[in-house]
C-alpha positions in Angstrom: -7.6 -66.7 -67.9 -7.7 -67.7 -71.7 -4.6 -69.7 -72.9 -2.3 -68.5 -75.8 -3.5 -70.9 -77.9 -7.1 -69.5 -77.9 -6.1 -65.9 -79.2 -6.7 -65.1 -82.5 -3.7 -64.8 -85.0 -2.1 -62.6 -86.1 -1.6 -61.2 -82.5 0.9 -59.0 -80.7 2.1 -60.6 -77.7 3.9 -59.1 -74.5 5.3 -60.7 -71.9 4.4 -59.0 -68.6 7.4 -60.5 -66.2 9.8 -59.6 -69.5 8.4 -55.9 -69.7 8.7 -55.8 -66.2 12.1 -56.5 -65.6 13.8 -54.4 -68.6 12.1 -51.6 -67.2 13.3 -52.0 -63.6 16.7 -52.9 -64.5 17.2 -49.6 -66.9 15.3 -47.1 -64.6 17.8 -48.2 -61.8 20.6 -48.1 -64.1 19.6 -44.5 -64.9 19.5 -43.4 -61.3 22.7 -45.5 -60.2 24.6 -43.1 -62.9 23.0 -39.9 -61.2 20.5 -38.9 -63.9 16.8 -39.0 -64.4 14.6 -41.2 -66.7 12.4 -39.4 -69.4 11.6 -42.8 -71.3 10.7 -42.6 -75.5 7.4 -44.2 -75.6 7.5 -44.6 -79.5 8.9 -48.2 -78.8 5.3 -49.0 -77.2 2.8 -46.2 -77.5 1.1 -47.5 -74.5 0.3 -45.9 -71.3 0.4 -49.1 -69.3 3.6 -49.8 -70.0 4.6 -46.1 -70.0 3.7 -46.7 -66.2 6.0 -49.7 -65.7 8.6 -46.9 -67.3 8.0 -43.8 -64.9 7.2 -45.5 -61.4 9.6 -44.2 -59.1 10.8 -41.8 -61.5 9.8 -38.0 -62.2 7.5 -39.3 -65.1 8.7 -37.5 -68.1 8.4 -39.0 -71.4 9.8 -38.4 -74.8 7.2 -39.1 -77.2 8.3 -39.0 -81.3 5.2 -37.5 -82.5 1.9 -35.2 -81.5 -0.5 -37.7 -81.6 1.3 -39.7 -79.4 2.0 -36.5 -77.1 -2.0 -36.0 -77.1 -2.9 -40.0 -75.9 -0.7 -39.8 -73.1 -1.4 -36.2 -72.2 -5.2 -37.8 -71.8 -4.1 -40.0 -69.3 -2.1 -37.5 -67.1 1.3 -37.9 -68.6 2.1 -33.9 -68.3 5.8 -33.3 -68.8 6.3 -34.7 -72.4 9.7 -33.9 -74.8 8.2 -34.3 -78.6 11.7 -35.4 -79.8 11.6 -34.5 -83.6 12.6 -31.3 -85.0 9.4 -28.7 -84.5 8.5 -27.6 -87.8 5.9 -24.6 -88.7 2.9 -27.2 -89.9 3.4 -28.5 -86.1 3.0 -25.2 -84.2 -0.9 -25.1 -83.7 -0.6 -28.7 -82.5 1.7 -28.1 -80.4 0.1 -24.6 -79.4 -2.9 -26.9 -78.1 -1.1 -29.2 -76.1 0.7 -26.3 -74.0 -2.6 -24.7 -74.1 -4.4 -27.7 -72.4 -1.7 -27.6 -69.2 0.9 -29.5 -70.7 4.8 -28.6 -70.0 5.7 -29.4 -73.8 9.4 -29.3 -75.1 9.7 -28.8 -78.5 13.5 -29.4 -80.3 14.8 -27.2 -82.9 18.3 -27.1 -84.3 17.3 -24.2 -87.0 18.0 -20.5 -86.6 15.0 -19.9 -88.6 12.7 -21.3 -86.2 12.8 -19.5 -83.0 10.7 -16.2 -84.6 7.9 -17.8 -86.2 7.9 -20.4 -83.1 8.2 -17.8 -80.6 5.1 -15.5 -82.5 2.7 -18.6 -82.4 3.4 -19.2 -78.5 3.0 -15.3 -77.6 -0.1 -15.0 -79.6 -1.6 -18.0 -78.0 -0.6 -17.1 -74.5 2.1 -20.0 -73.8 5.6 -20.8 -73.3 7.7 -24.0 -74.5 10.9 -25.1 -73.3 13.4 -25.6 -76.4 15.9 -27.8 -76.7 18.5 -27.6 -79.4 19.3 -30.9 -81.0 22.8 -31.5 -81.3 24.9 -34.0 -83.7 27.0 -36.2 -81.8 27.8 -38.6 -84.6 25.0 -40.2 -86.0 24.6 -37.1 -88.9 20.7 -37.2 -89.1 19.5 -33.8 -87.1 21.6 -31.8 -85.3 23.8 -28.8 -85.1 27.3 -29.3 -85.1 28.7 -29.3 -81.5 31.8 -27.3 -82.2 30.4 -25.0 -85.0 28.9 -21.6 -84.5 25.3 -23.0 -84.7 25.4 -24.2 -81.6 25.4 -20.7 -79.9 23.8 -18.9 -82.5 20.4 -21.0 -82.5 20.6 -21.2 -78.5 21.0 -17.4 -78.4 17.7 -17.1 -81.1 15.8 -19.3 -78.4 16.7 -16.9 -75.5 15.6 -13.6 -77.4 12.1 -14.3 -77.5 10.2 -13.7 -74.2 7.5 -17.1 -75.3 10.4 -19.2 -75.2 12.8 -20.9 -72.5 16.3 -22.2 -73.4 15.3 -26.0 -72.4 19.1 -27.3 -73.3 20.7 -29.5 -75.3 19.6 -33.4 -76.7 21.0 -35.4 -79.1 20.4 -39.5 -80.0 23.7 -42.0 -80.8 21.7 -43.9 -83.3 25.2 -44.7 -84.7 25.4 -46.7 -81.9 22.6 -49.9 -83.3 25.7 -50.1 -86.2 28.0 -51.3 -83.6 28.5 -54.9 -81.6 29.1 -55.5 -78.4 30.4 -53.6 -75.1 33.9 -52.9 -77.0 32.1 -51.2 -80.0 29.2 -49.6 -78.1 31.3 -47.9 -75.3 32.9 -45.7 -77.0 30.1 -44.3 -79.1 28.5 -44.1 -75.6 31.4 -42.0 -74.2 31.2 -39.7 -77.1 27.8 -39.3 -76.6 28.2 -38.0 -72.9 31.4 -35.9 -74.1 30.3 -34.1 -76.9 27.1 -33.1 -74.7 29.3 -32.4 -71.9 31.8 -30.4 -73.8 28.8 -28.6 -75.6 27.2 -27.7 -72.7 30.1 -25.8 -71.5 30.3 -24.3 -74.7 27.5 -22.7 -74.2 27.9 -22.0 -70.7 31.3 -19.8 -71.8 28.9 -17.7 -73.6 27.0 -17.0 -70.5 23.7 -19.3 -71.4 22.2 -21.8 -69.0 22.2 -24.7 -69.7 19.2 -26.9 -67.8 19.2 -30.1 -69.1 22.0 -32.1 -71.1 19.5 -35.0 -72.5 21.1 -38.2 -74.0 19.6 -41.3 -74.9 19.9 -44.4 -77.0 19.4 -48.4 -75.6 22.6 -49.2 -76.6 24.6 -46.6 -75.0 22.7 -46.1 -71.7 23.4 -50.3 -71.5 26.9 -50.1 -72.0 28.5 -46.3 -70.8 30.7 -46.2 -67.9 29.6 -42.8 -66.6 27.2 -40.2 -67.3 28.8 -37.3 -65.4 27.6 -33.9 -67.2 24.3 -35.6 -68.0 20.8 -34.8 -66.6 18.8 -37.0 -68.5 18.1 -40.4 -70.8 15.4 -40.8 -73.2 16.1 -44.3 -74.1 12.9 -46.1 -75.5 13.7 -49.7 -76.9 14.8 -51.3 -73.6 11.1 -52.1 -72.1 11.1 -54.6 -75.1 14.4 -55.1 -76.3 14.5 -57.2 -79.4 16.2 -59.3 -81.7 18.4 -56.4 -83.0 19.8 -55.2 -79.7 20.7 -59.7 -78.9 22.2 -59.5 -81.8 24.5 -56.2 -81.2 25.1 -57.7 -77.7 22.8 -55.4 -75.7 20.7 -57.8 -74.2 19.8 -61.7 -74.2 17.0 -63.1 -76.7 15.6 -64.2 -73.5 15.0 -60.5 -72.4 13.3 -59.6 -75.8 9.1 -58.9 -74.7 7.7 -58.7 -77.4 6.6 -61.4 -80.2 4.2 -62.3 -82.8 1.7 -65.1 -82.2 1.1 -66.7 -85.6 -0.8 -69.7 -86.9 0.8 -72.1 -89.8 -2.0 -71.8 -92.6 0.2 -74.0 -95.1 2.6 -77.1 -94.7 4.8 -78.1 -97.9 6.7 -81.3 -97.0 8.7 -81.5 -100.4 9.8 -78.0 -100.3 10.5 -78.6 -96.2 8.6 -75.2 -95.8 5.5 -74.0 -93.6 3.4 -70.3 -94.5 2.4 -68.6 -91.4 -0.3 -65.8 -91.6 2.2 -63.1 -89.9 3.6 -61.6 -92.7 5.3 -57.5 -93.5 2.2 -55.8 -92.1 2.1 -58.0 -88.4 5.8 -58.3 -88.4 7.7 -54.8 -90.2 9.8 -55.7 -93.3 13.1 -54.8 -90.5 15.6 -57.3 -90.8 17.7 -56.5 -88.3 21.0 -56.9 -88.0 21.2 -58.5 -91.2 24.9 -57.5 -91.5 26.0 -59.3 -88.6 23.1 -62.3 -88.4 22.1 -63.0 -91.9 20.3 -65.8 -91.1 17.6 -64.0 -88.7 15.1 -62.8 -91.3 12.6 -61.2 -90.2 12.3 -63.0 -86.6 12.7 -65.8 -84.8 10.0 -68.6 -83.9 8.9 -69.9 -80.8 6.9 -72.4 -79.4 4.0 -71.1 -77.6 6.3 -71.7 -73.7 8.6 -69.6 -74.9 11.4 -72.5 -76.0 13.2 -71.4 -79.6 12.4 -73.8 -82.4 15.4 -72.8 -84.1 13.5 -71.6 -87.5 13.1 -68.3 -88.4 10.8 -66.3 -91.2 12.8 -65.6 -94.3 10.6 -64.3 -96.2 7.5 -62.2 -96.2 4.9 -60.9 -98.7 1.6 -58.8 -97.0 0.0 -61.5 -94.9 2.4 -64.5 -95.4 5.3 -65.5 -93.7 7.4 -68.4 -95.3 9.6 -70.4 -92.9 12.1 -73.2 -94.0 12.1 -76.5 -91.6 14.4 -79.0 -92.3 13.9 -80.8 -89.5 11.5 -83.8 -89.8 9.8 -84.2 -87.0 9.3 -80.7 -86.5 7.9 -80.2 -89.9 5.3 -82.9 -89.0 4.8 -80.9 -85.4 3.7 -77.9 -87.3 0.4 -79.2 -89.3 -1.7 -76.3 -90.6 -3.5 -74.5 -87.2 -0.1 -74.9 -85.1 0.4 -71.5 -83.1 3.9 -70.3 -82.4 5.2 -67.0 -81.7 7.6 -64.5 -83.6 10.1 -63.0 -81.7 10.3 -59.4 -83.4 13.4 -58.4 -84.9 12.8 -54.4 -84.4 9.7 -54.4 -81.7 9.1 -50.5 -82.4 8.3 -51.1 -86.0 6.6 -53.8 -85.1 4.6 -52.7 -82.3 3.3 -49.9 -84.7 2.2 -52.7 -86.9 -1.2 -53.7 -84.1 -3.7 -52.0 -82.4 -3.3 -53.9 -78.9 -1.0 -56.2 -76.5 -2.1 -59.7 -75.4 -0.2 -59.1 -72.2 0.5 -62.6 -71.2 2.3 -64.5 -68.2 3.4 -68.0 -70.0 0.8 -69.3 -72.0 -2.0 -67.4 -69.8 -3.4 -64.2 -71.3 -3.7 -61.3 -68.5 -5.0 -58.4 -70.1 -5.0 -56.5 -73.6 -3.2 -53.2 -74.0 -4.2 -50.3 -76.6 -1.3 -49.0 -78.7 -1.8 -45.1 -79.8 -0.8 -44.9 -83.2 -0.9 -42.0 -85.5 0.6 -38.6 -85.8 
C-alpha cells in the first residue's frame, strides 16, 4: 500500500475506520428510534460510501440534485428522494430518470406545480411520488404547517392521476445555529412535532399520509424520540466535521474527512507557513465562526492523525496561510512537510475534489470518485 506521505497534494483524504463507524453508529440510531434510513448523499456524492450508508437498511437515498440522482441510479441505487423543490426546467430530467426504472420522489411545496408536473409525467407514461416540503423553523422552503397551504397543495397533488401523495419532509437547518444537546433538543422535538402534528392535519382532511420524512445531523444525534416519524434523511454524519465538534454533535476525533496539504513556503520572522490547500481544496466555510473564532478555515494535523494545534486563517485560491508560534514546530514544518486539514464543512469541501484517498493511518487503501454536477 503507498504511504500518505507519497500522495500528491492537494488531496482529499478519508478515513475508512472513521467513515465506517459514523455510519454504523447513526444507521442504528435510526432503527433504535423505529424509523428507516434514506441517507443525503450530497455530503459525499460517492457510491462507496453511499454503501457503508444503506447496508442493512432499505437503501433509499436523498440525493440534492439530478446529476447526482443519475450517478447513483447507474450503480443500482433505485429508490432516490431529489430533495430540492422540483421546478419546470427539471421536469424532463426528472421525466428520464422515472422513465429509466427509477422510483423518483420529487418535493414541491407550490400549488402551481402539481398541473404542469402532473402533464409532463402523464405524457411520458410515469408516475412520481410527491412530497410536500413543510417549514418547521428554519424559513428557507416550506409551506407553513398550520396554514391552509399545507392541505391545499397536498389536495393539488392527489387530483392528478400521474401523481401519488408521497407525504410530508422538511429539514431543521436552524438546528447547525444551535450548541450542544440543551440547544439542539428542542429544535429536534419541534422538528418531529410539527411533522407529527402536520401529518394529522392532513389526515383530518381524509389524505394519507405515507411517509413523515425528517432529517438533519444535529437533530437525529440529539432527539429523544421519533414517534410519528417514518423516515431520516440525515447526510453530514458519515463525515461529520469541524462544525458539528464545534456545535457539540460529535468529537473532532469522529470528523473523516481532511485535506492532505504540503507547506510550499516557511516565514520564520512572520512565524507563518503557506500551504498549497487554499478556498478551491478547502471551501471558504468557516464554520462555526460565531462560537470558535479561532478555527479558520480548518484545523491541521500531522499526517498520524495527532492535532498540531495550528489552524488555516487565511486563504486566497491555492494558498493557505497558517500562523505558528511555536518554535520548534515552525522548524518541523520546512517547505515539502505534508499535514492534513481537518475540514471545517466536509460537504463543501468534498465538492471541492474529484476523488477520496481512502486511507487506514498513514496507508492509502483505495481512491473513491465523487459525482459532482447538476
Amino acid at each position: 500500500m503507498t504511504d500518505l506521505g507519497a500522495v500528491a497534494t492537494p488531496s482529499l483524504l478519508l478515513d475508512h475506520a472513521r467513515v465506517t463507524r459514523n455510519a454504523a453508529r447513526i444507521g442504528e440510531r435510526v432503527t433504535a428510534l423505529g424509523a428507516r434510513l434514506r441517507p443525503h448523499v450530497k455530503t459525499h456524492k460517492c457510491v462507496e460510501v453511499a454503501r457503508l450508508q444503506t447496508a442493512g437498511h432499505f437503501g433509499g437515498i436523498t440525493v440534492s440534485t439530478l446529476e447526482e440522482a443519475r450517478a447513483f441510479a447507474a450503480h443500482g441505487f433505485d429508490d432516490i428522494t431529489y430533495a430540492v423543490p422540483i421546478e419546470p426546467g427539471k421536469f424532463g430530467g426528472a421525466v428520464a430518470l422515472a422513465a429509466s426504472g427509477v422510483r423518483l420522489s420529487l418535493l414541491t411545496d407550490d400549488a402551481a406545480v402539481p398541473g404542469p408536473l402532473g402533464e409532463a409525467a402523464r405524457a411520458a407514461g410515469v408516475t412520481f411520488d410527491v412530497l410536500l416540503k413543510v417549514d418547521c423553523g428554519y424559513h428557507r422552503c416550506g409551506v407553513d404547517p398550520e396554514g391552509p397551504a399545507l392541505v391545499e397543495v397536498a389536495q393539488r397533488i392527489g387530483e392528478r392521476s400521474s401523481l401519488r401523495f408521497g407525504g410530508i419532509l422538511t429539514h431543521a437547518g436552524h438546528a447547525y445555529h444551535a450548541r450542544g444537546a440543551e440547544a439542539v433538543a428542542p429544535i429536534a422535538r419541534q422538528e418531529r412535532d410539527v411533522m407529527r402534528s402536520a401529518a394529522e392535519r392532513l389526515r383530518t382532511a381524509g389524505i394519507e399520509v405515507p411517509v413523515v420524512s425528517v432529517g438533519s445531523t444535529p437533530t437525529v444525534v440529539h432527539v429523544d424520540h421519533l414517534n410519528g416519524v417514518t423516515e431520516v434523511r440525515a447526510g453530514n454524519y458519515v463525515f461529520f466535521d469541524l462544525t458539528q465538534a464545534t456545535l457539540g454533535n460529535c468529537t473532532a476525533d469522529d470528523a473523516a474527512l481532511s485535506v492532505l496539504a504540503a507547506v510550499v513556503h516557511r516565514d520564520v520572522h512572520r512565524r507563518q507557513v503557506i500551504l498549497d490547500a487554499g478556498a478551491i481544496a478547502l471551501s471558504k466555510d468557516r464554520g462555526a465562526a460565531d462560537l470558535d473564532s479561532g478555527g479558520g478555515y480548518g484545523r491541521l494535523l500531522d499526517l498520524e492523525g495527532r492535532d498540531l494545534g495550528l489552524a488555516v486563517t487565511g486563504v486566497s485560491q491555492e494558498h493557505g496561510t497558517v500562523p505558528v508560534d511555536d518554535d520548534a514546530l515552525l522548524a518541523r514544518l520546512k517547505v515539502g512537510a505534508r499535514v492534513r486539514v481537518l475540514a471545517n464543512h466536509s460537504c463543501l469541501t468534498a465538492a471541492q475534489h474529484a476523488e477520496y484517498i481512502v486511507h487506514d493511518g498513514p496507508r492509502v487503501m483505495d481512491r473513491w470518485p465523487i459525482h459532482r454536477g447538476w
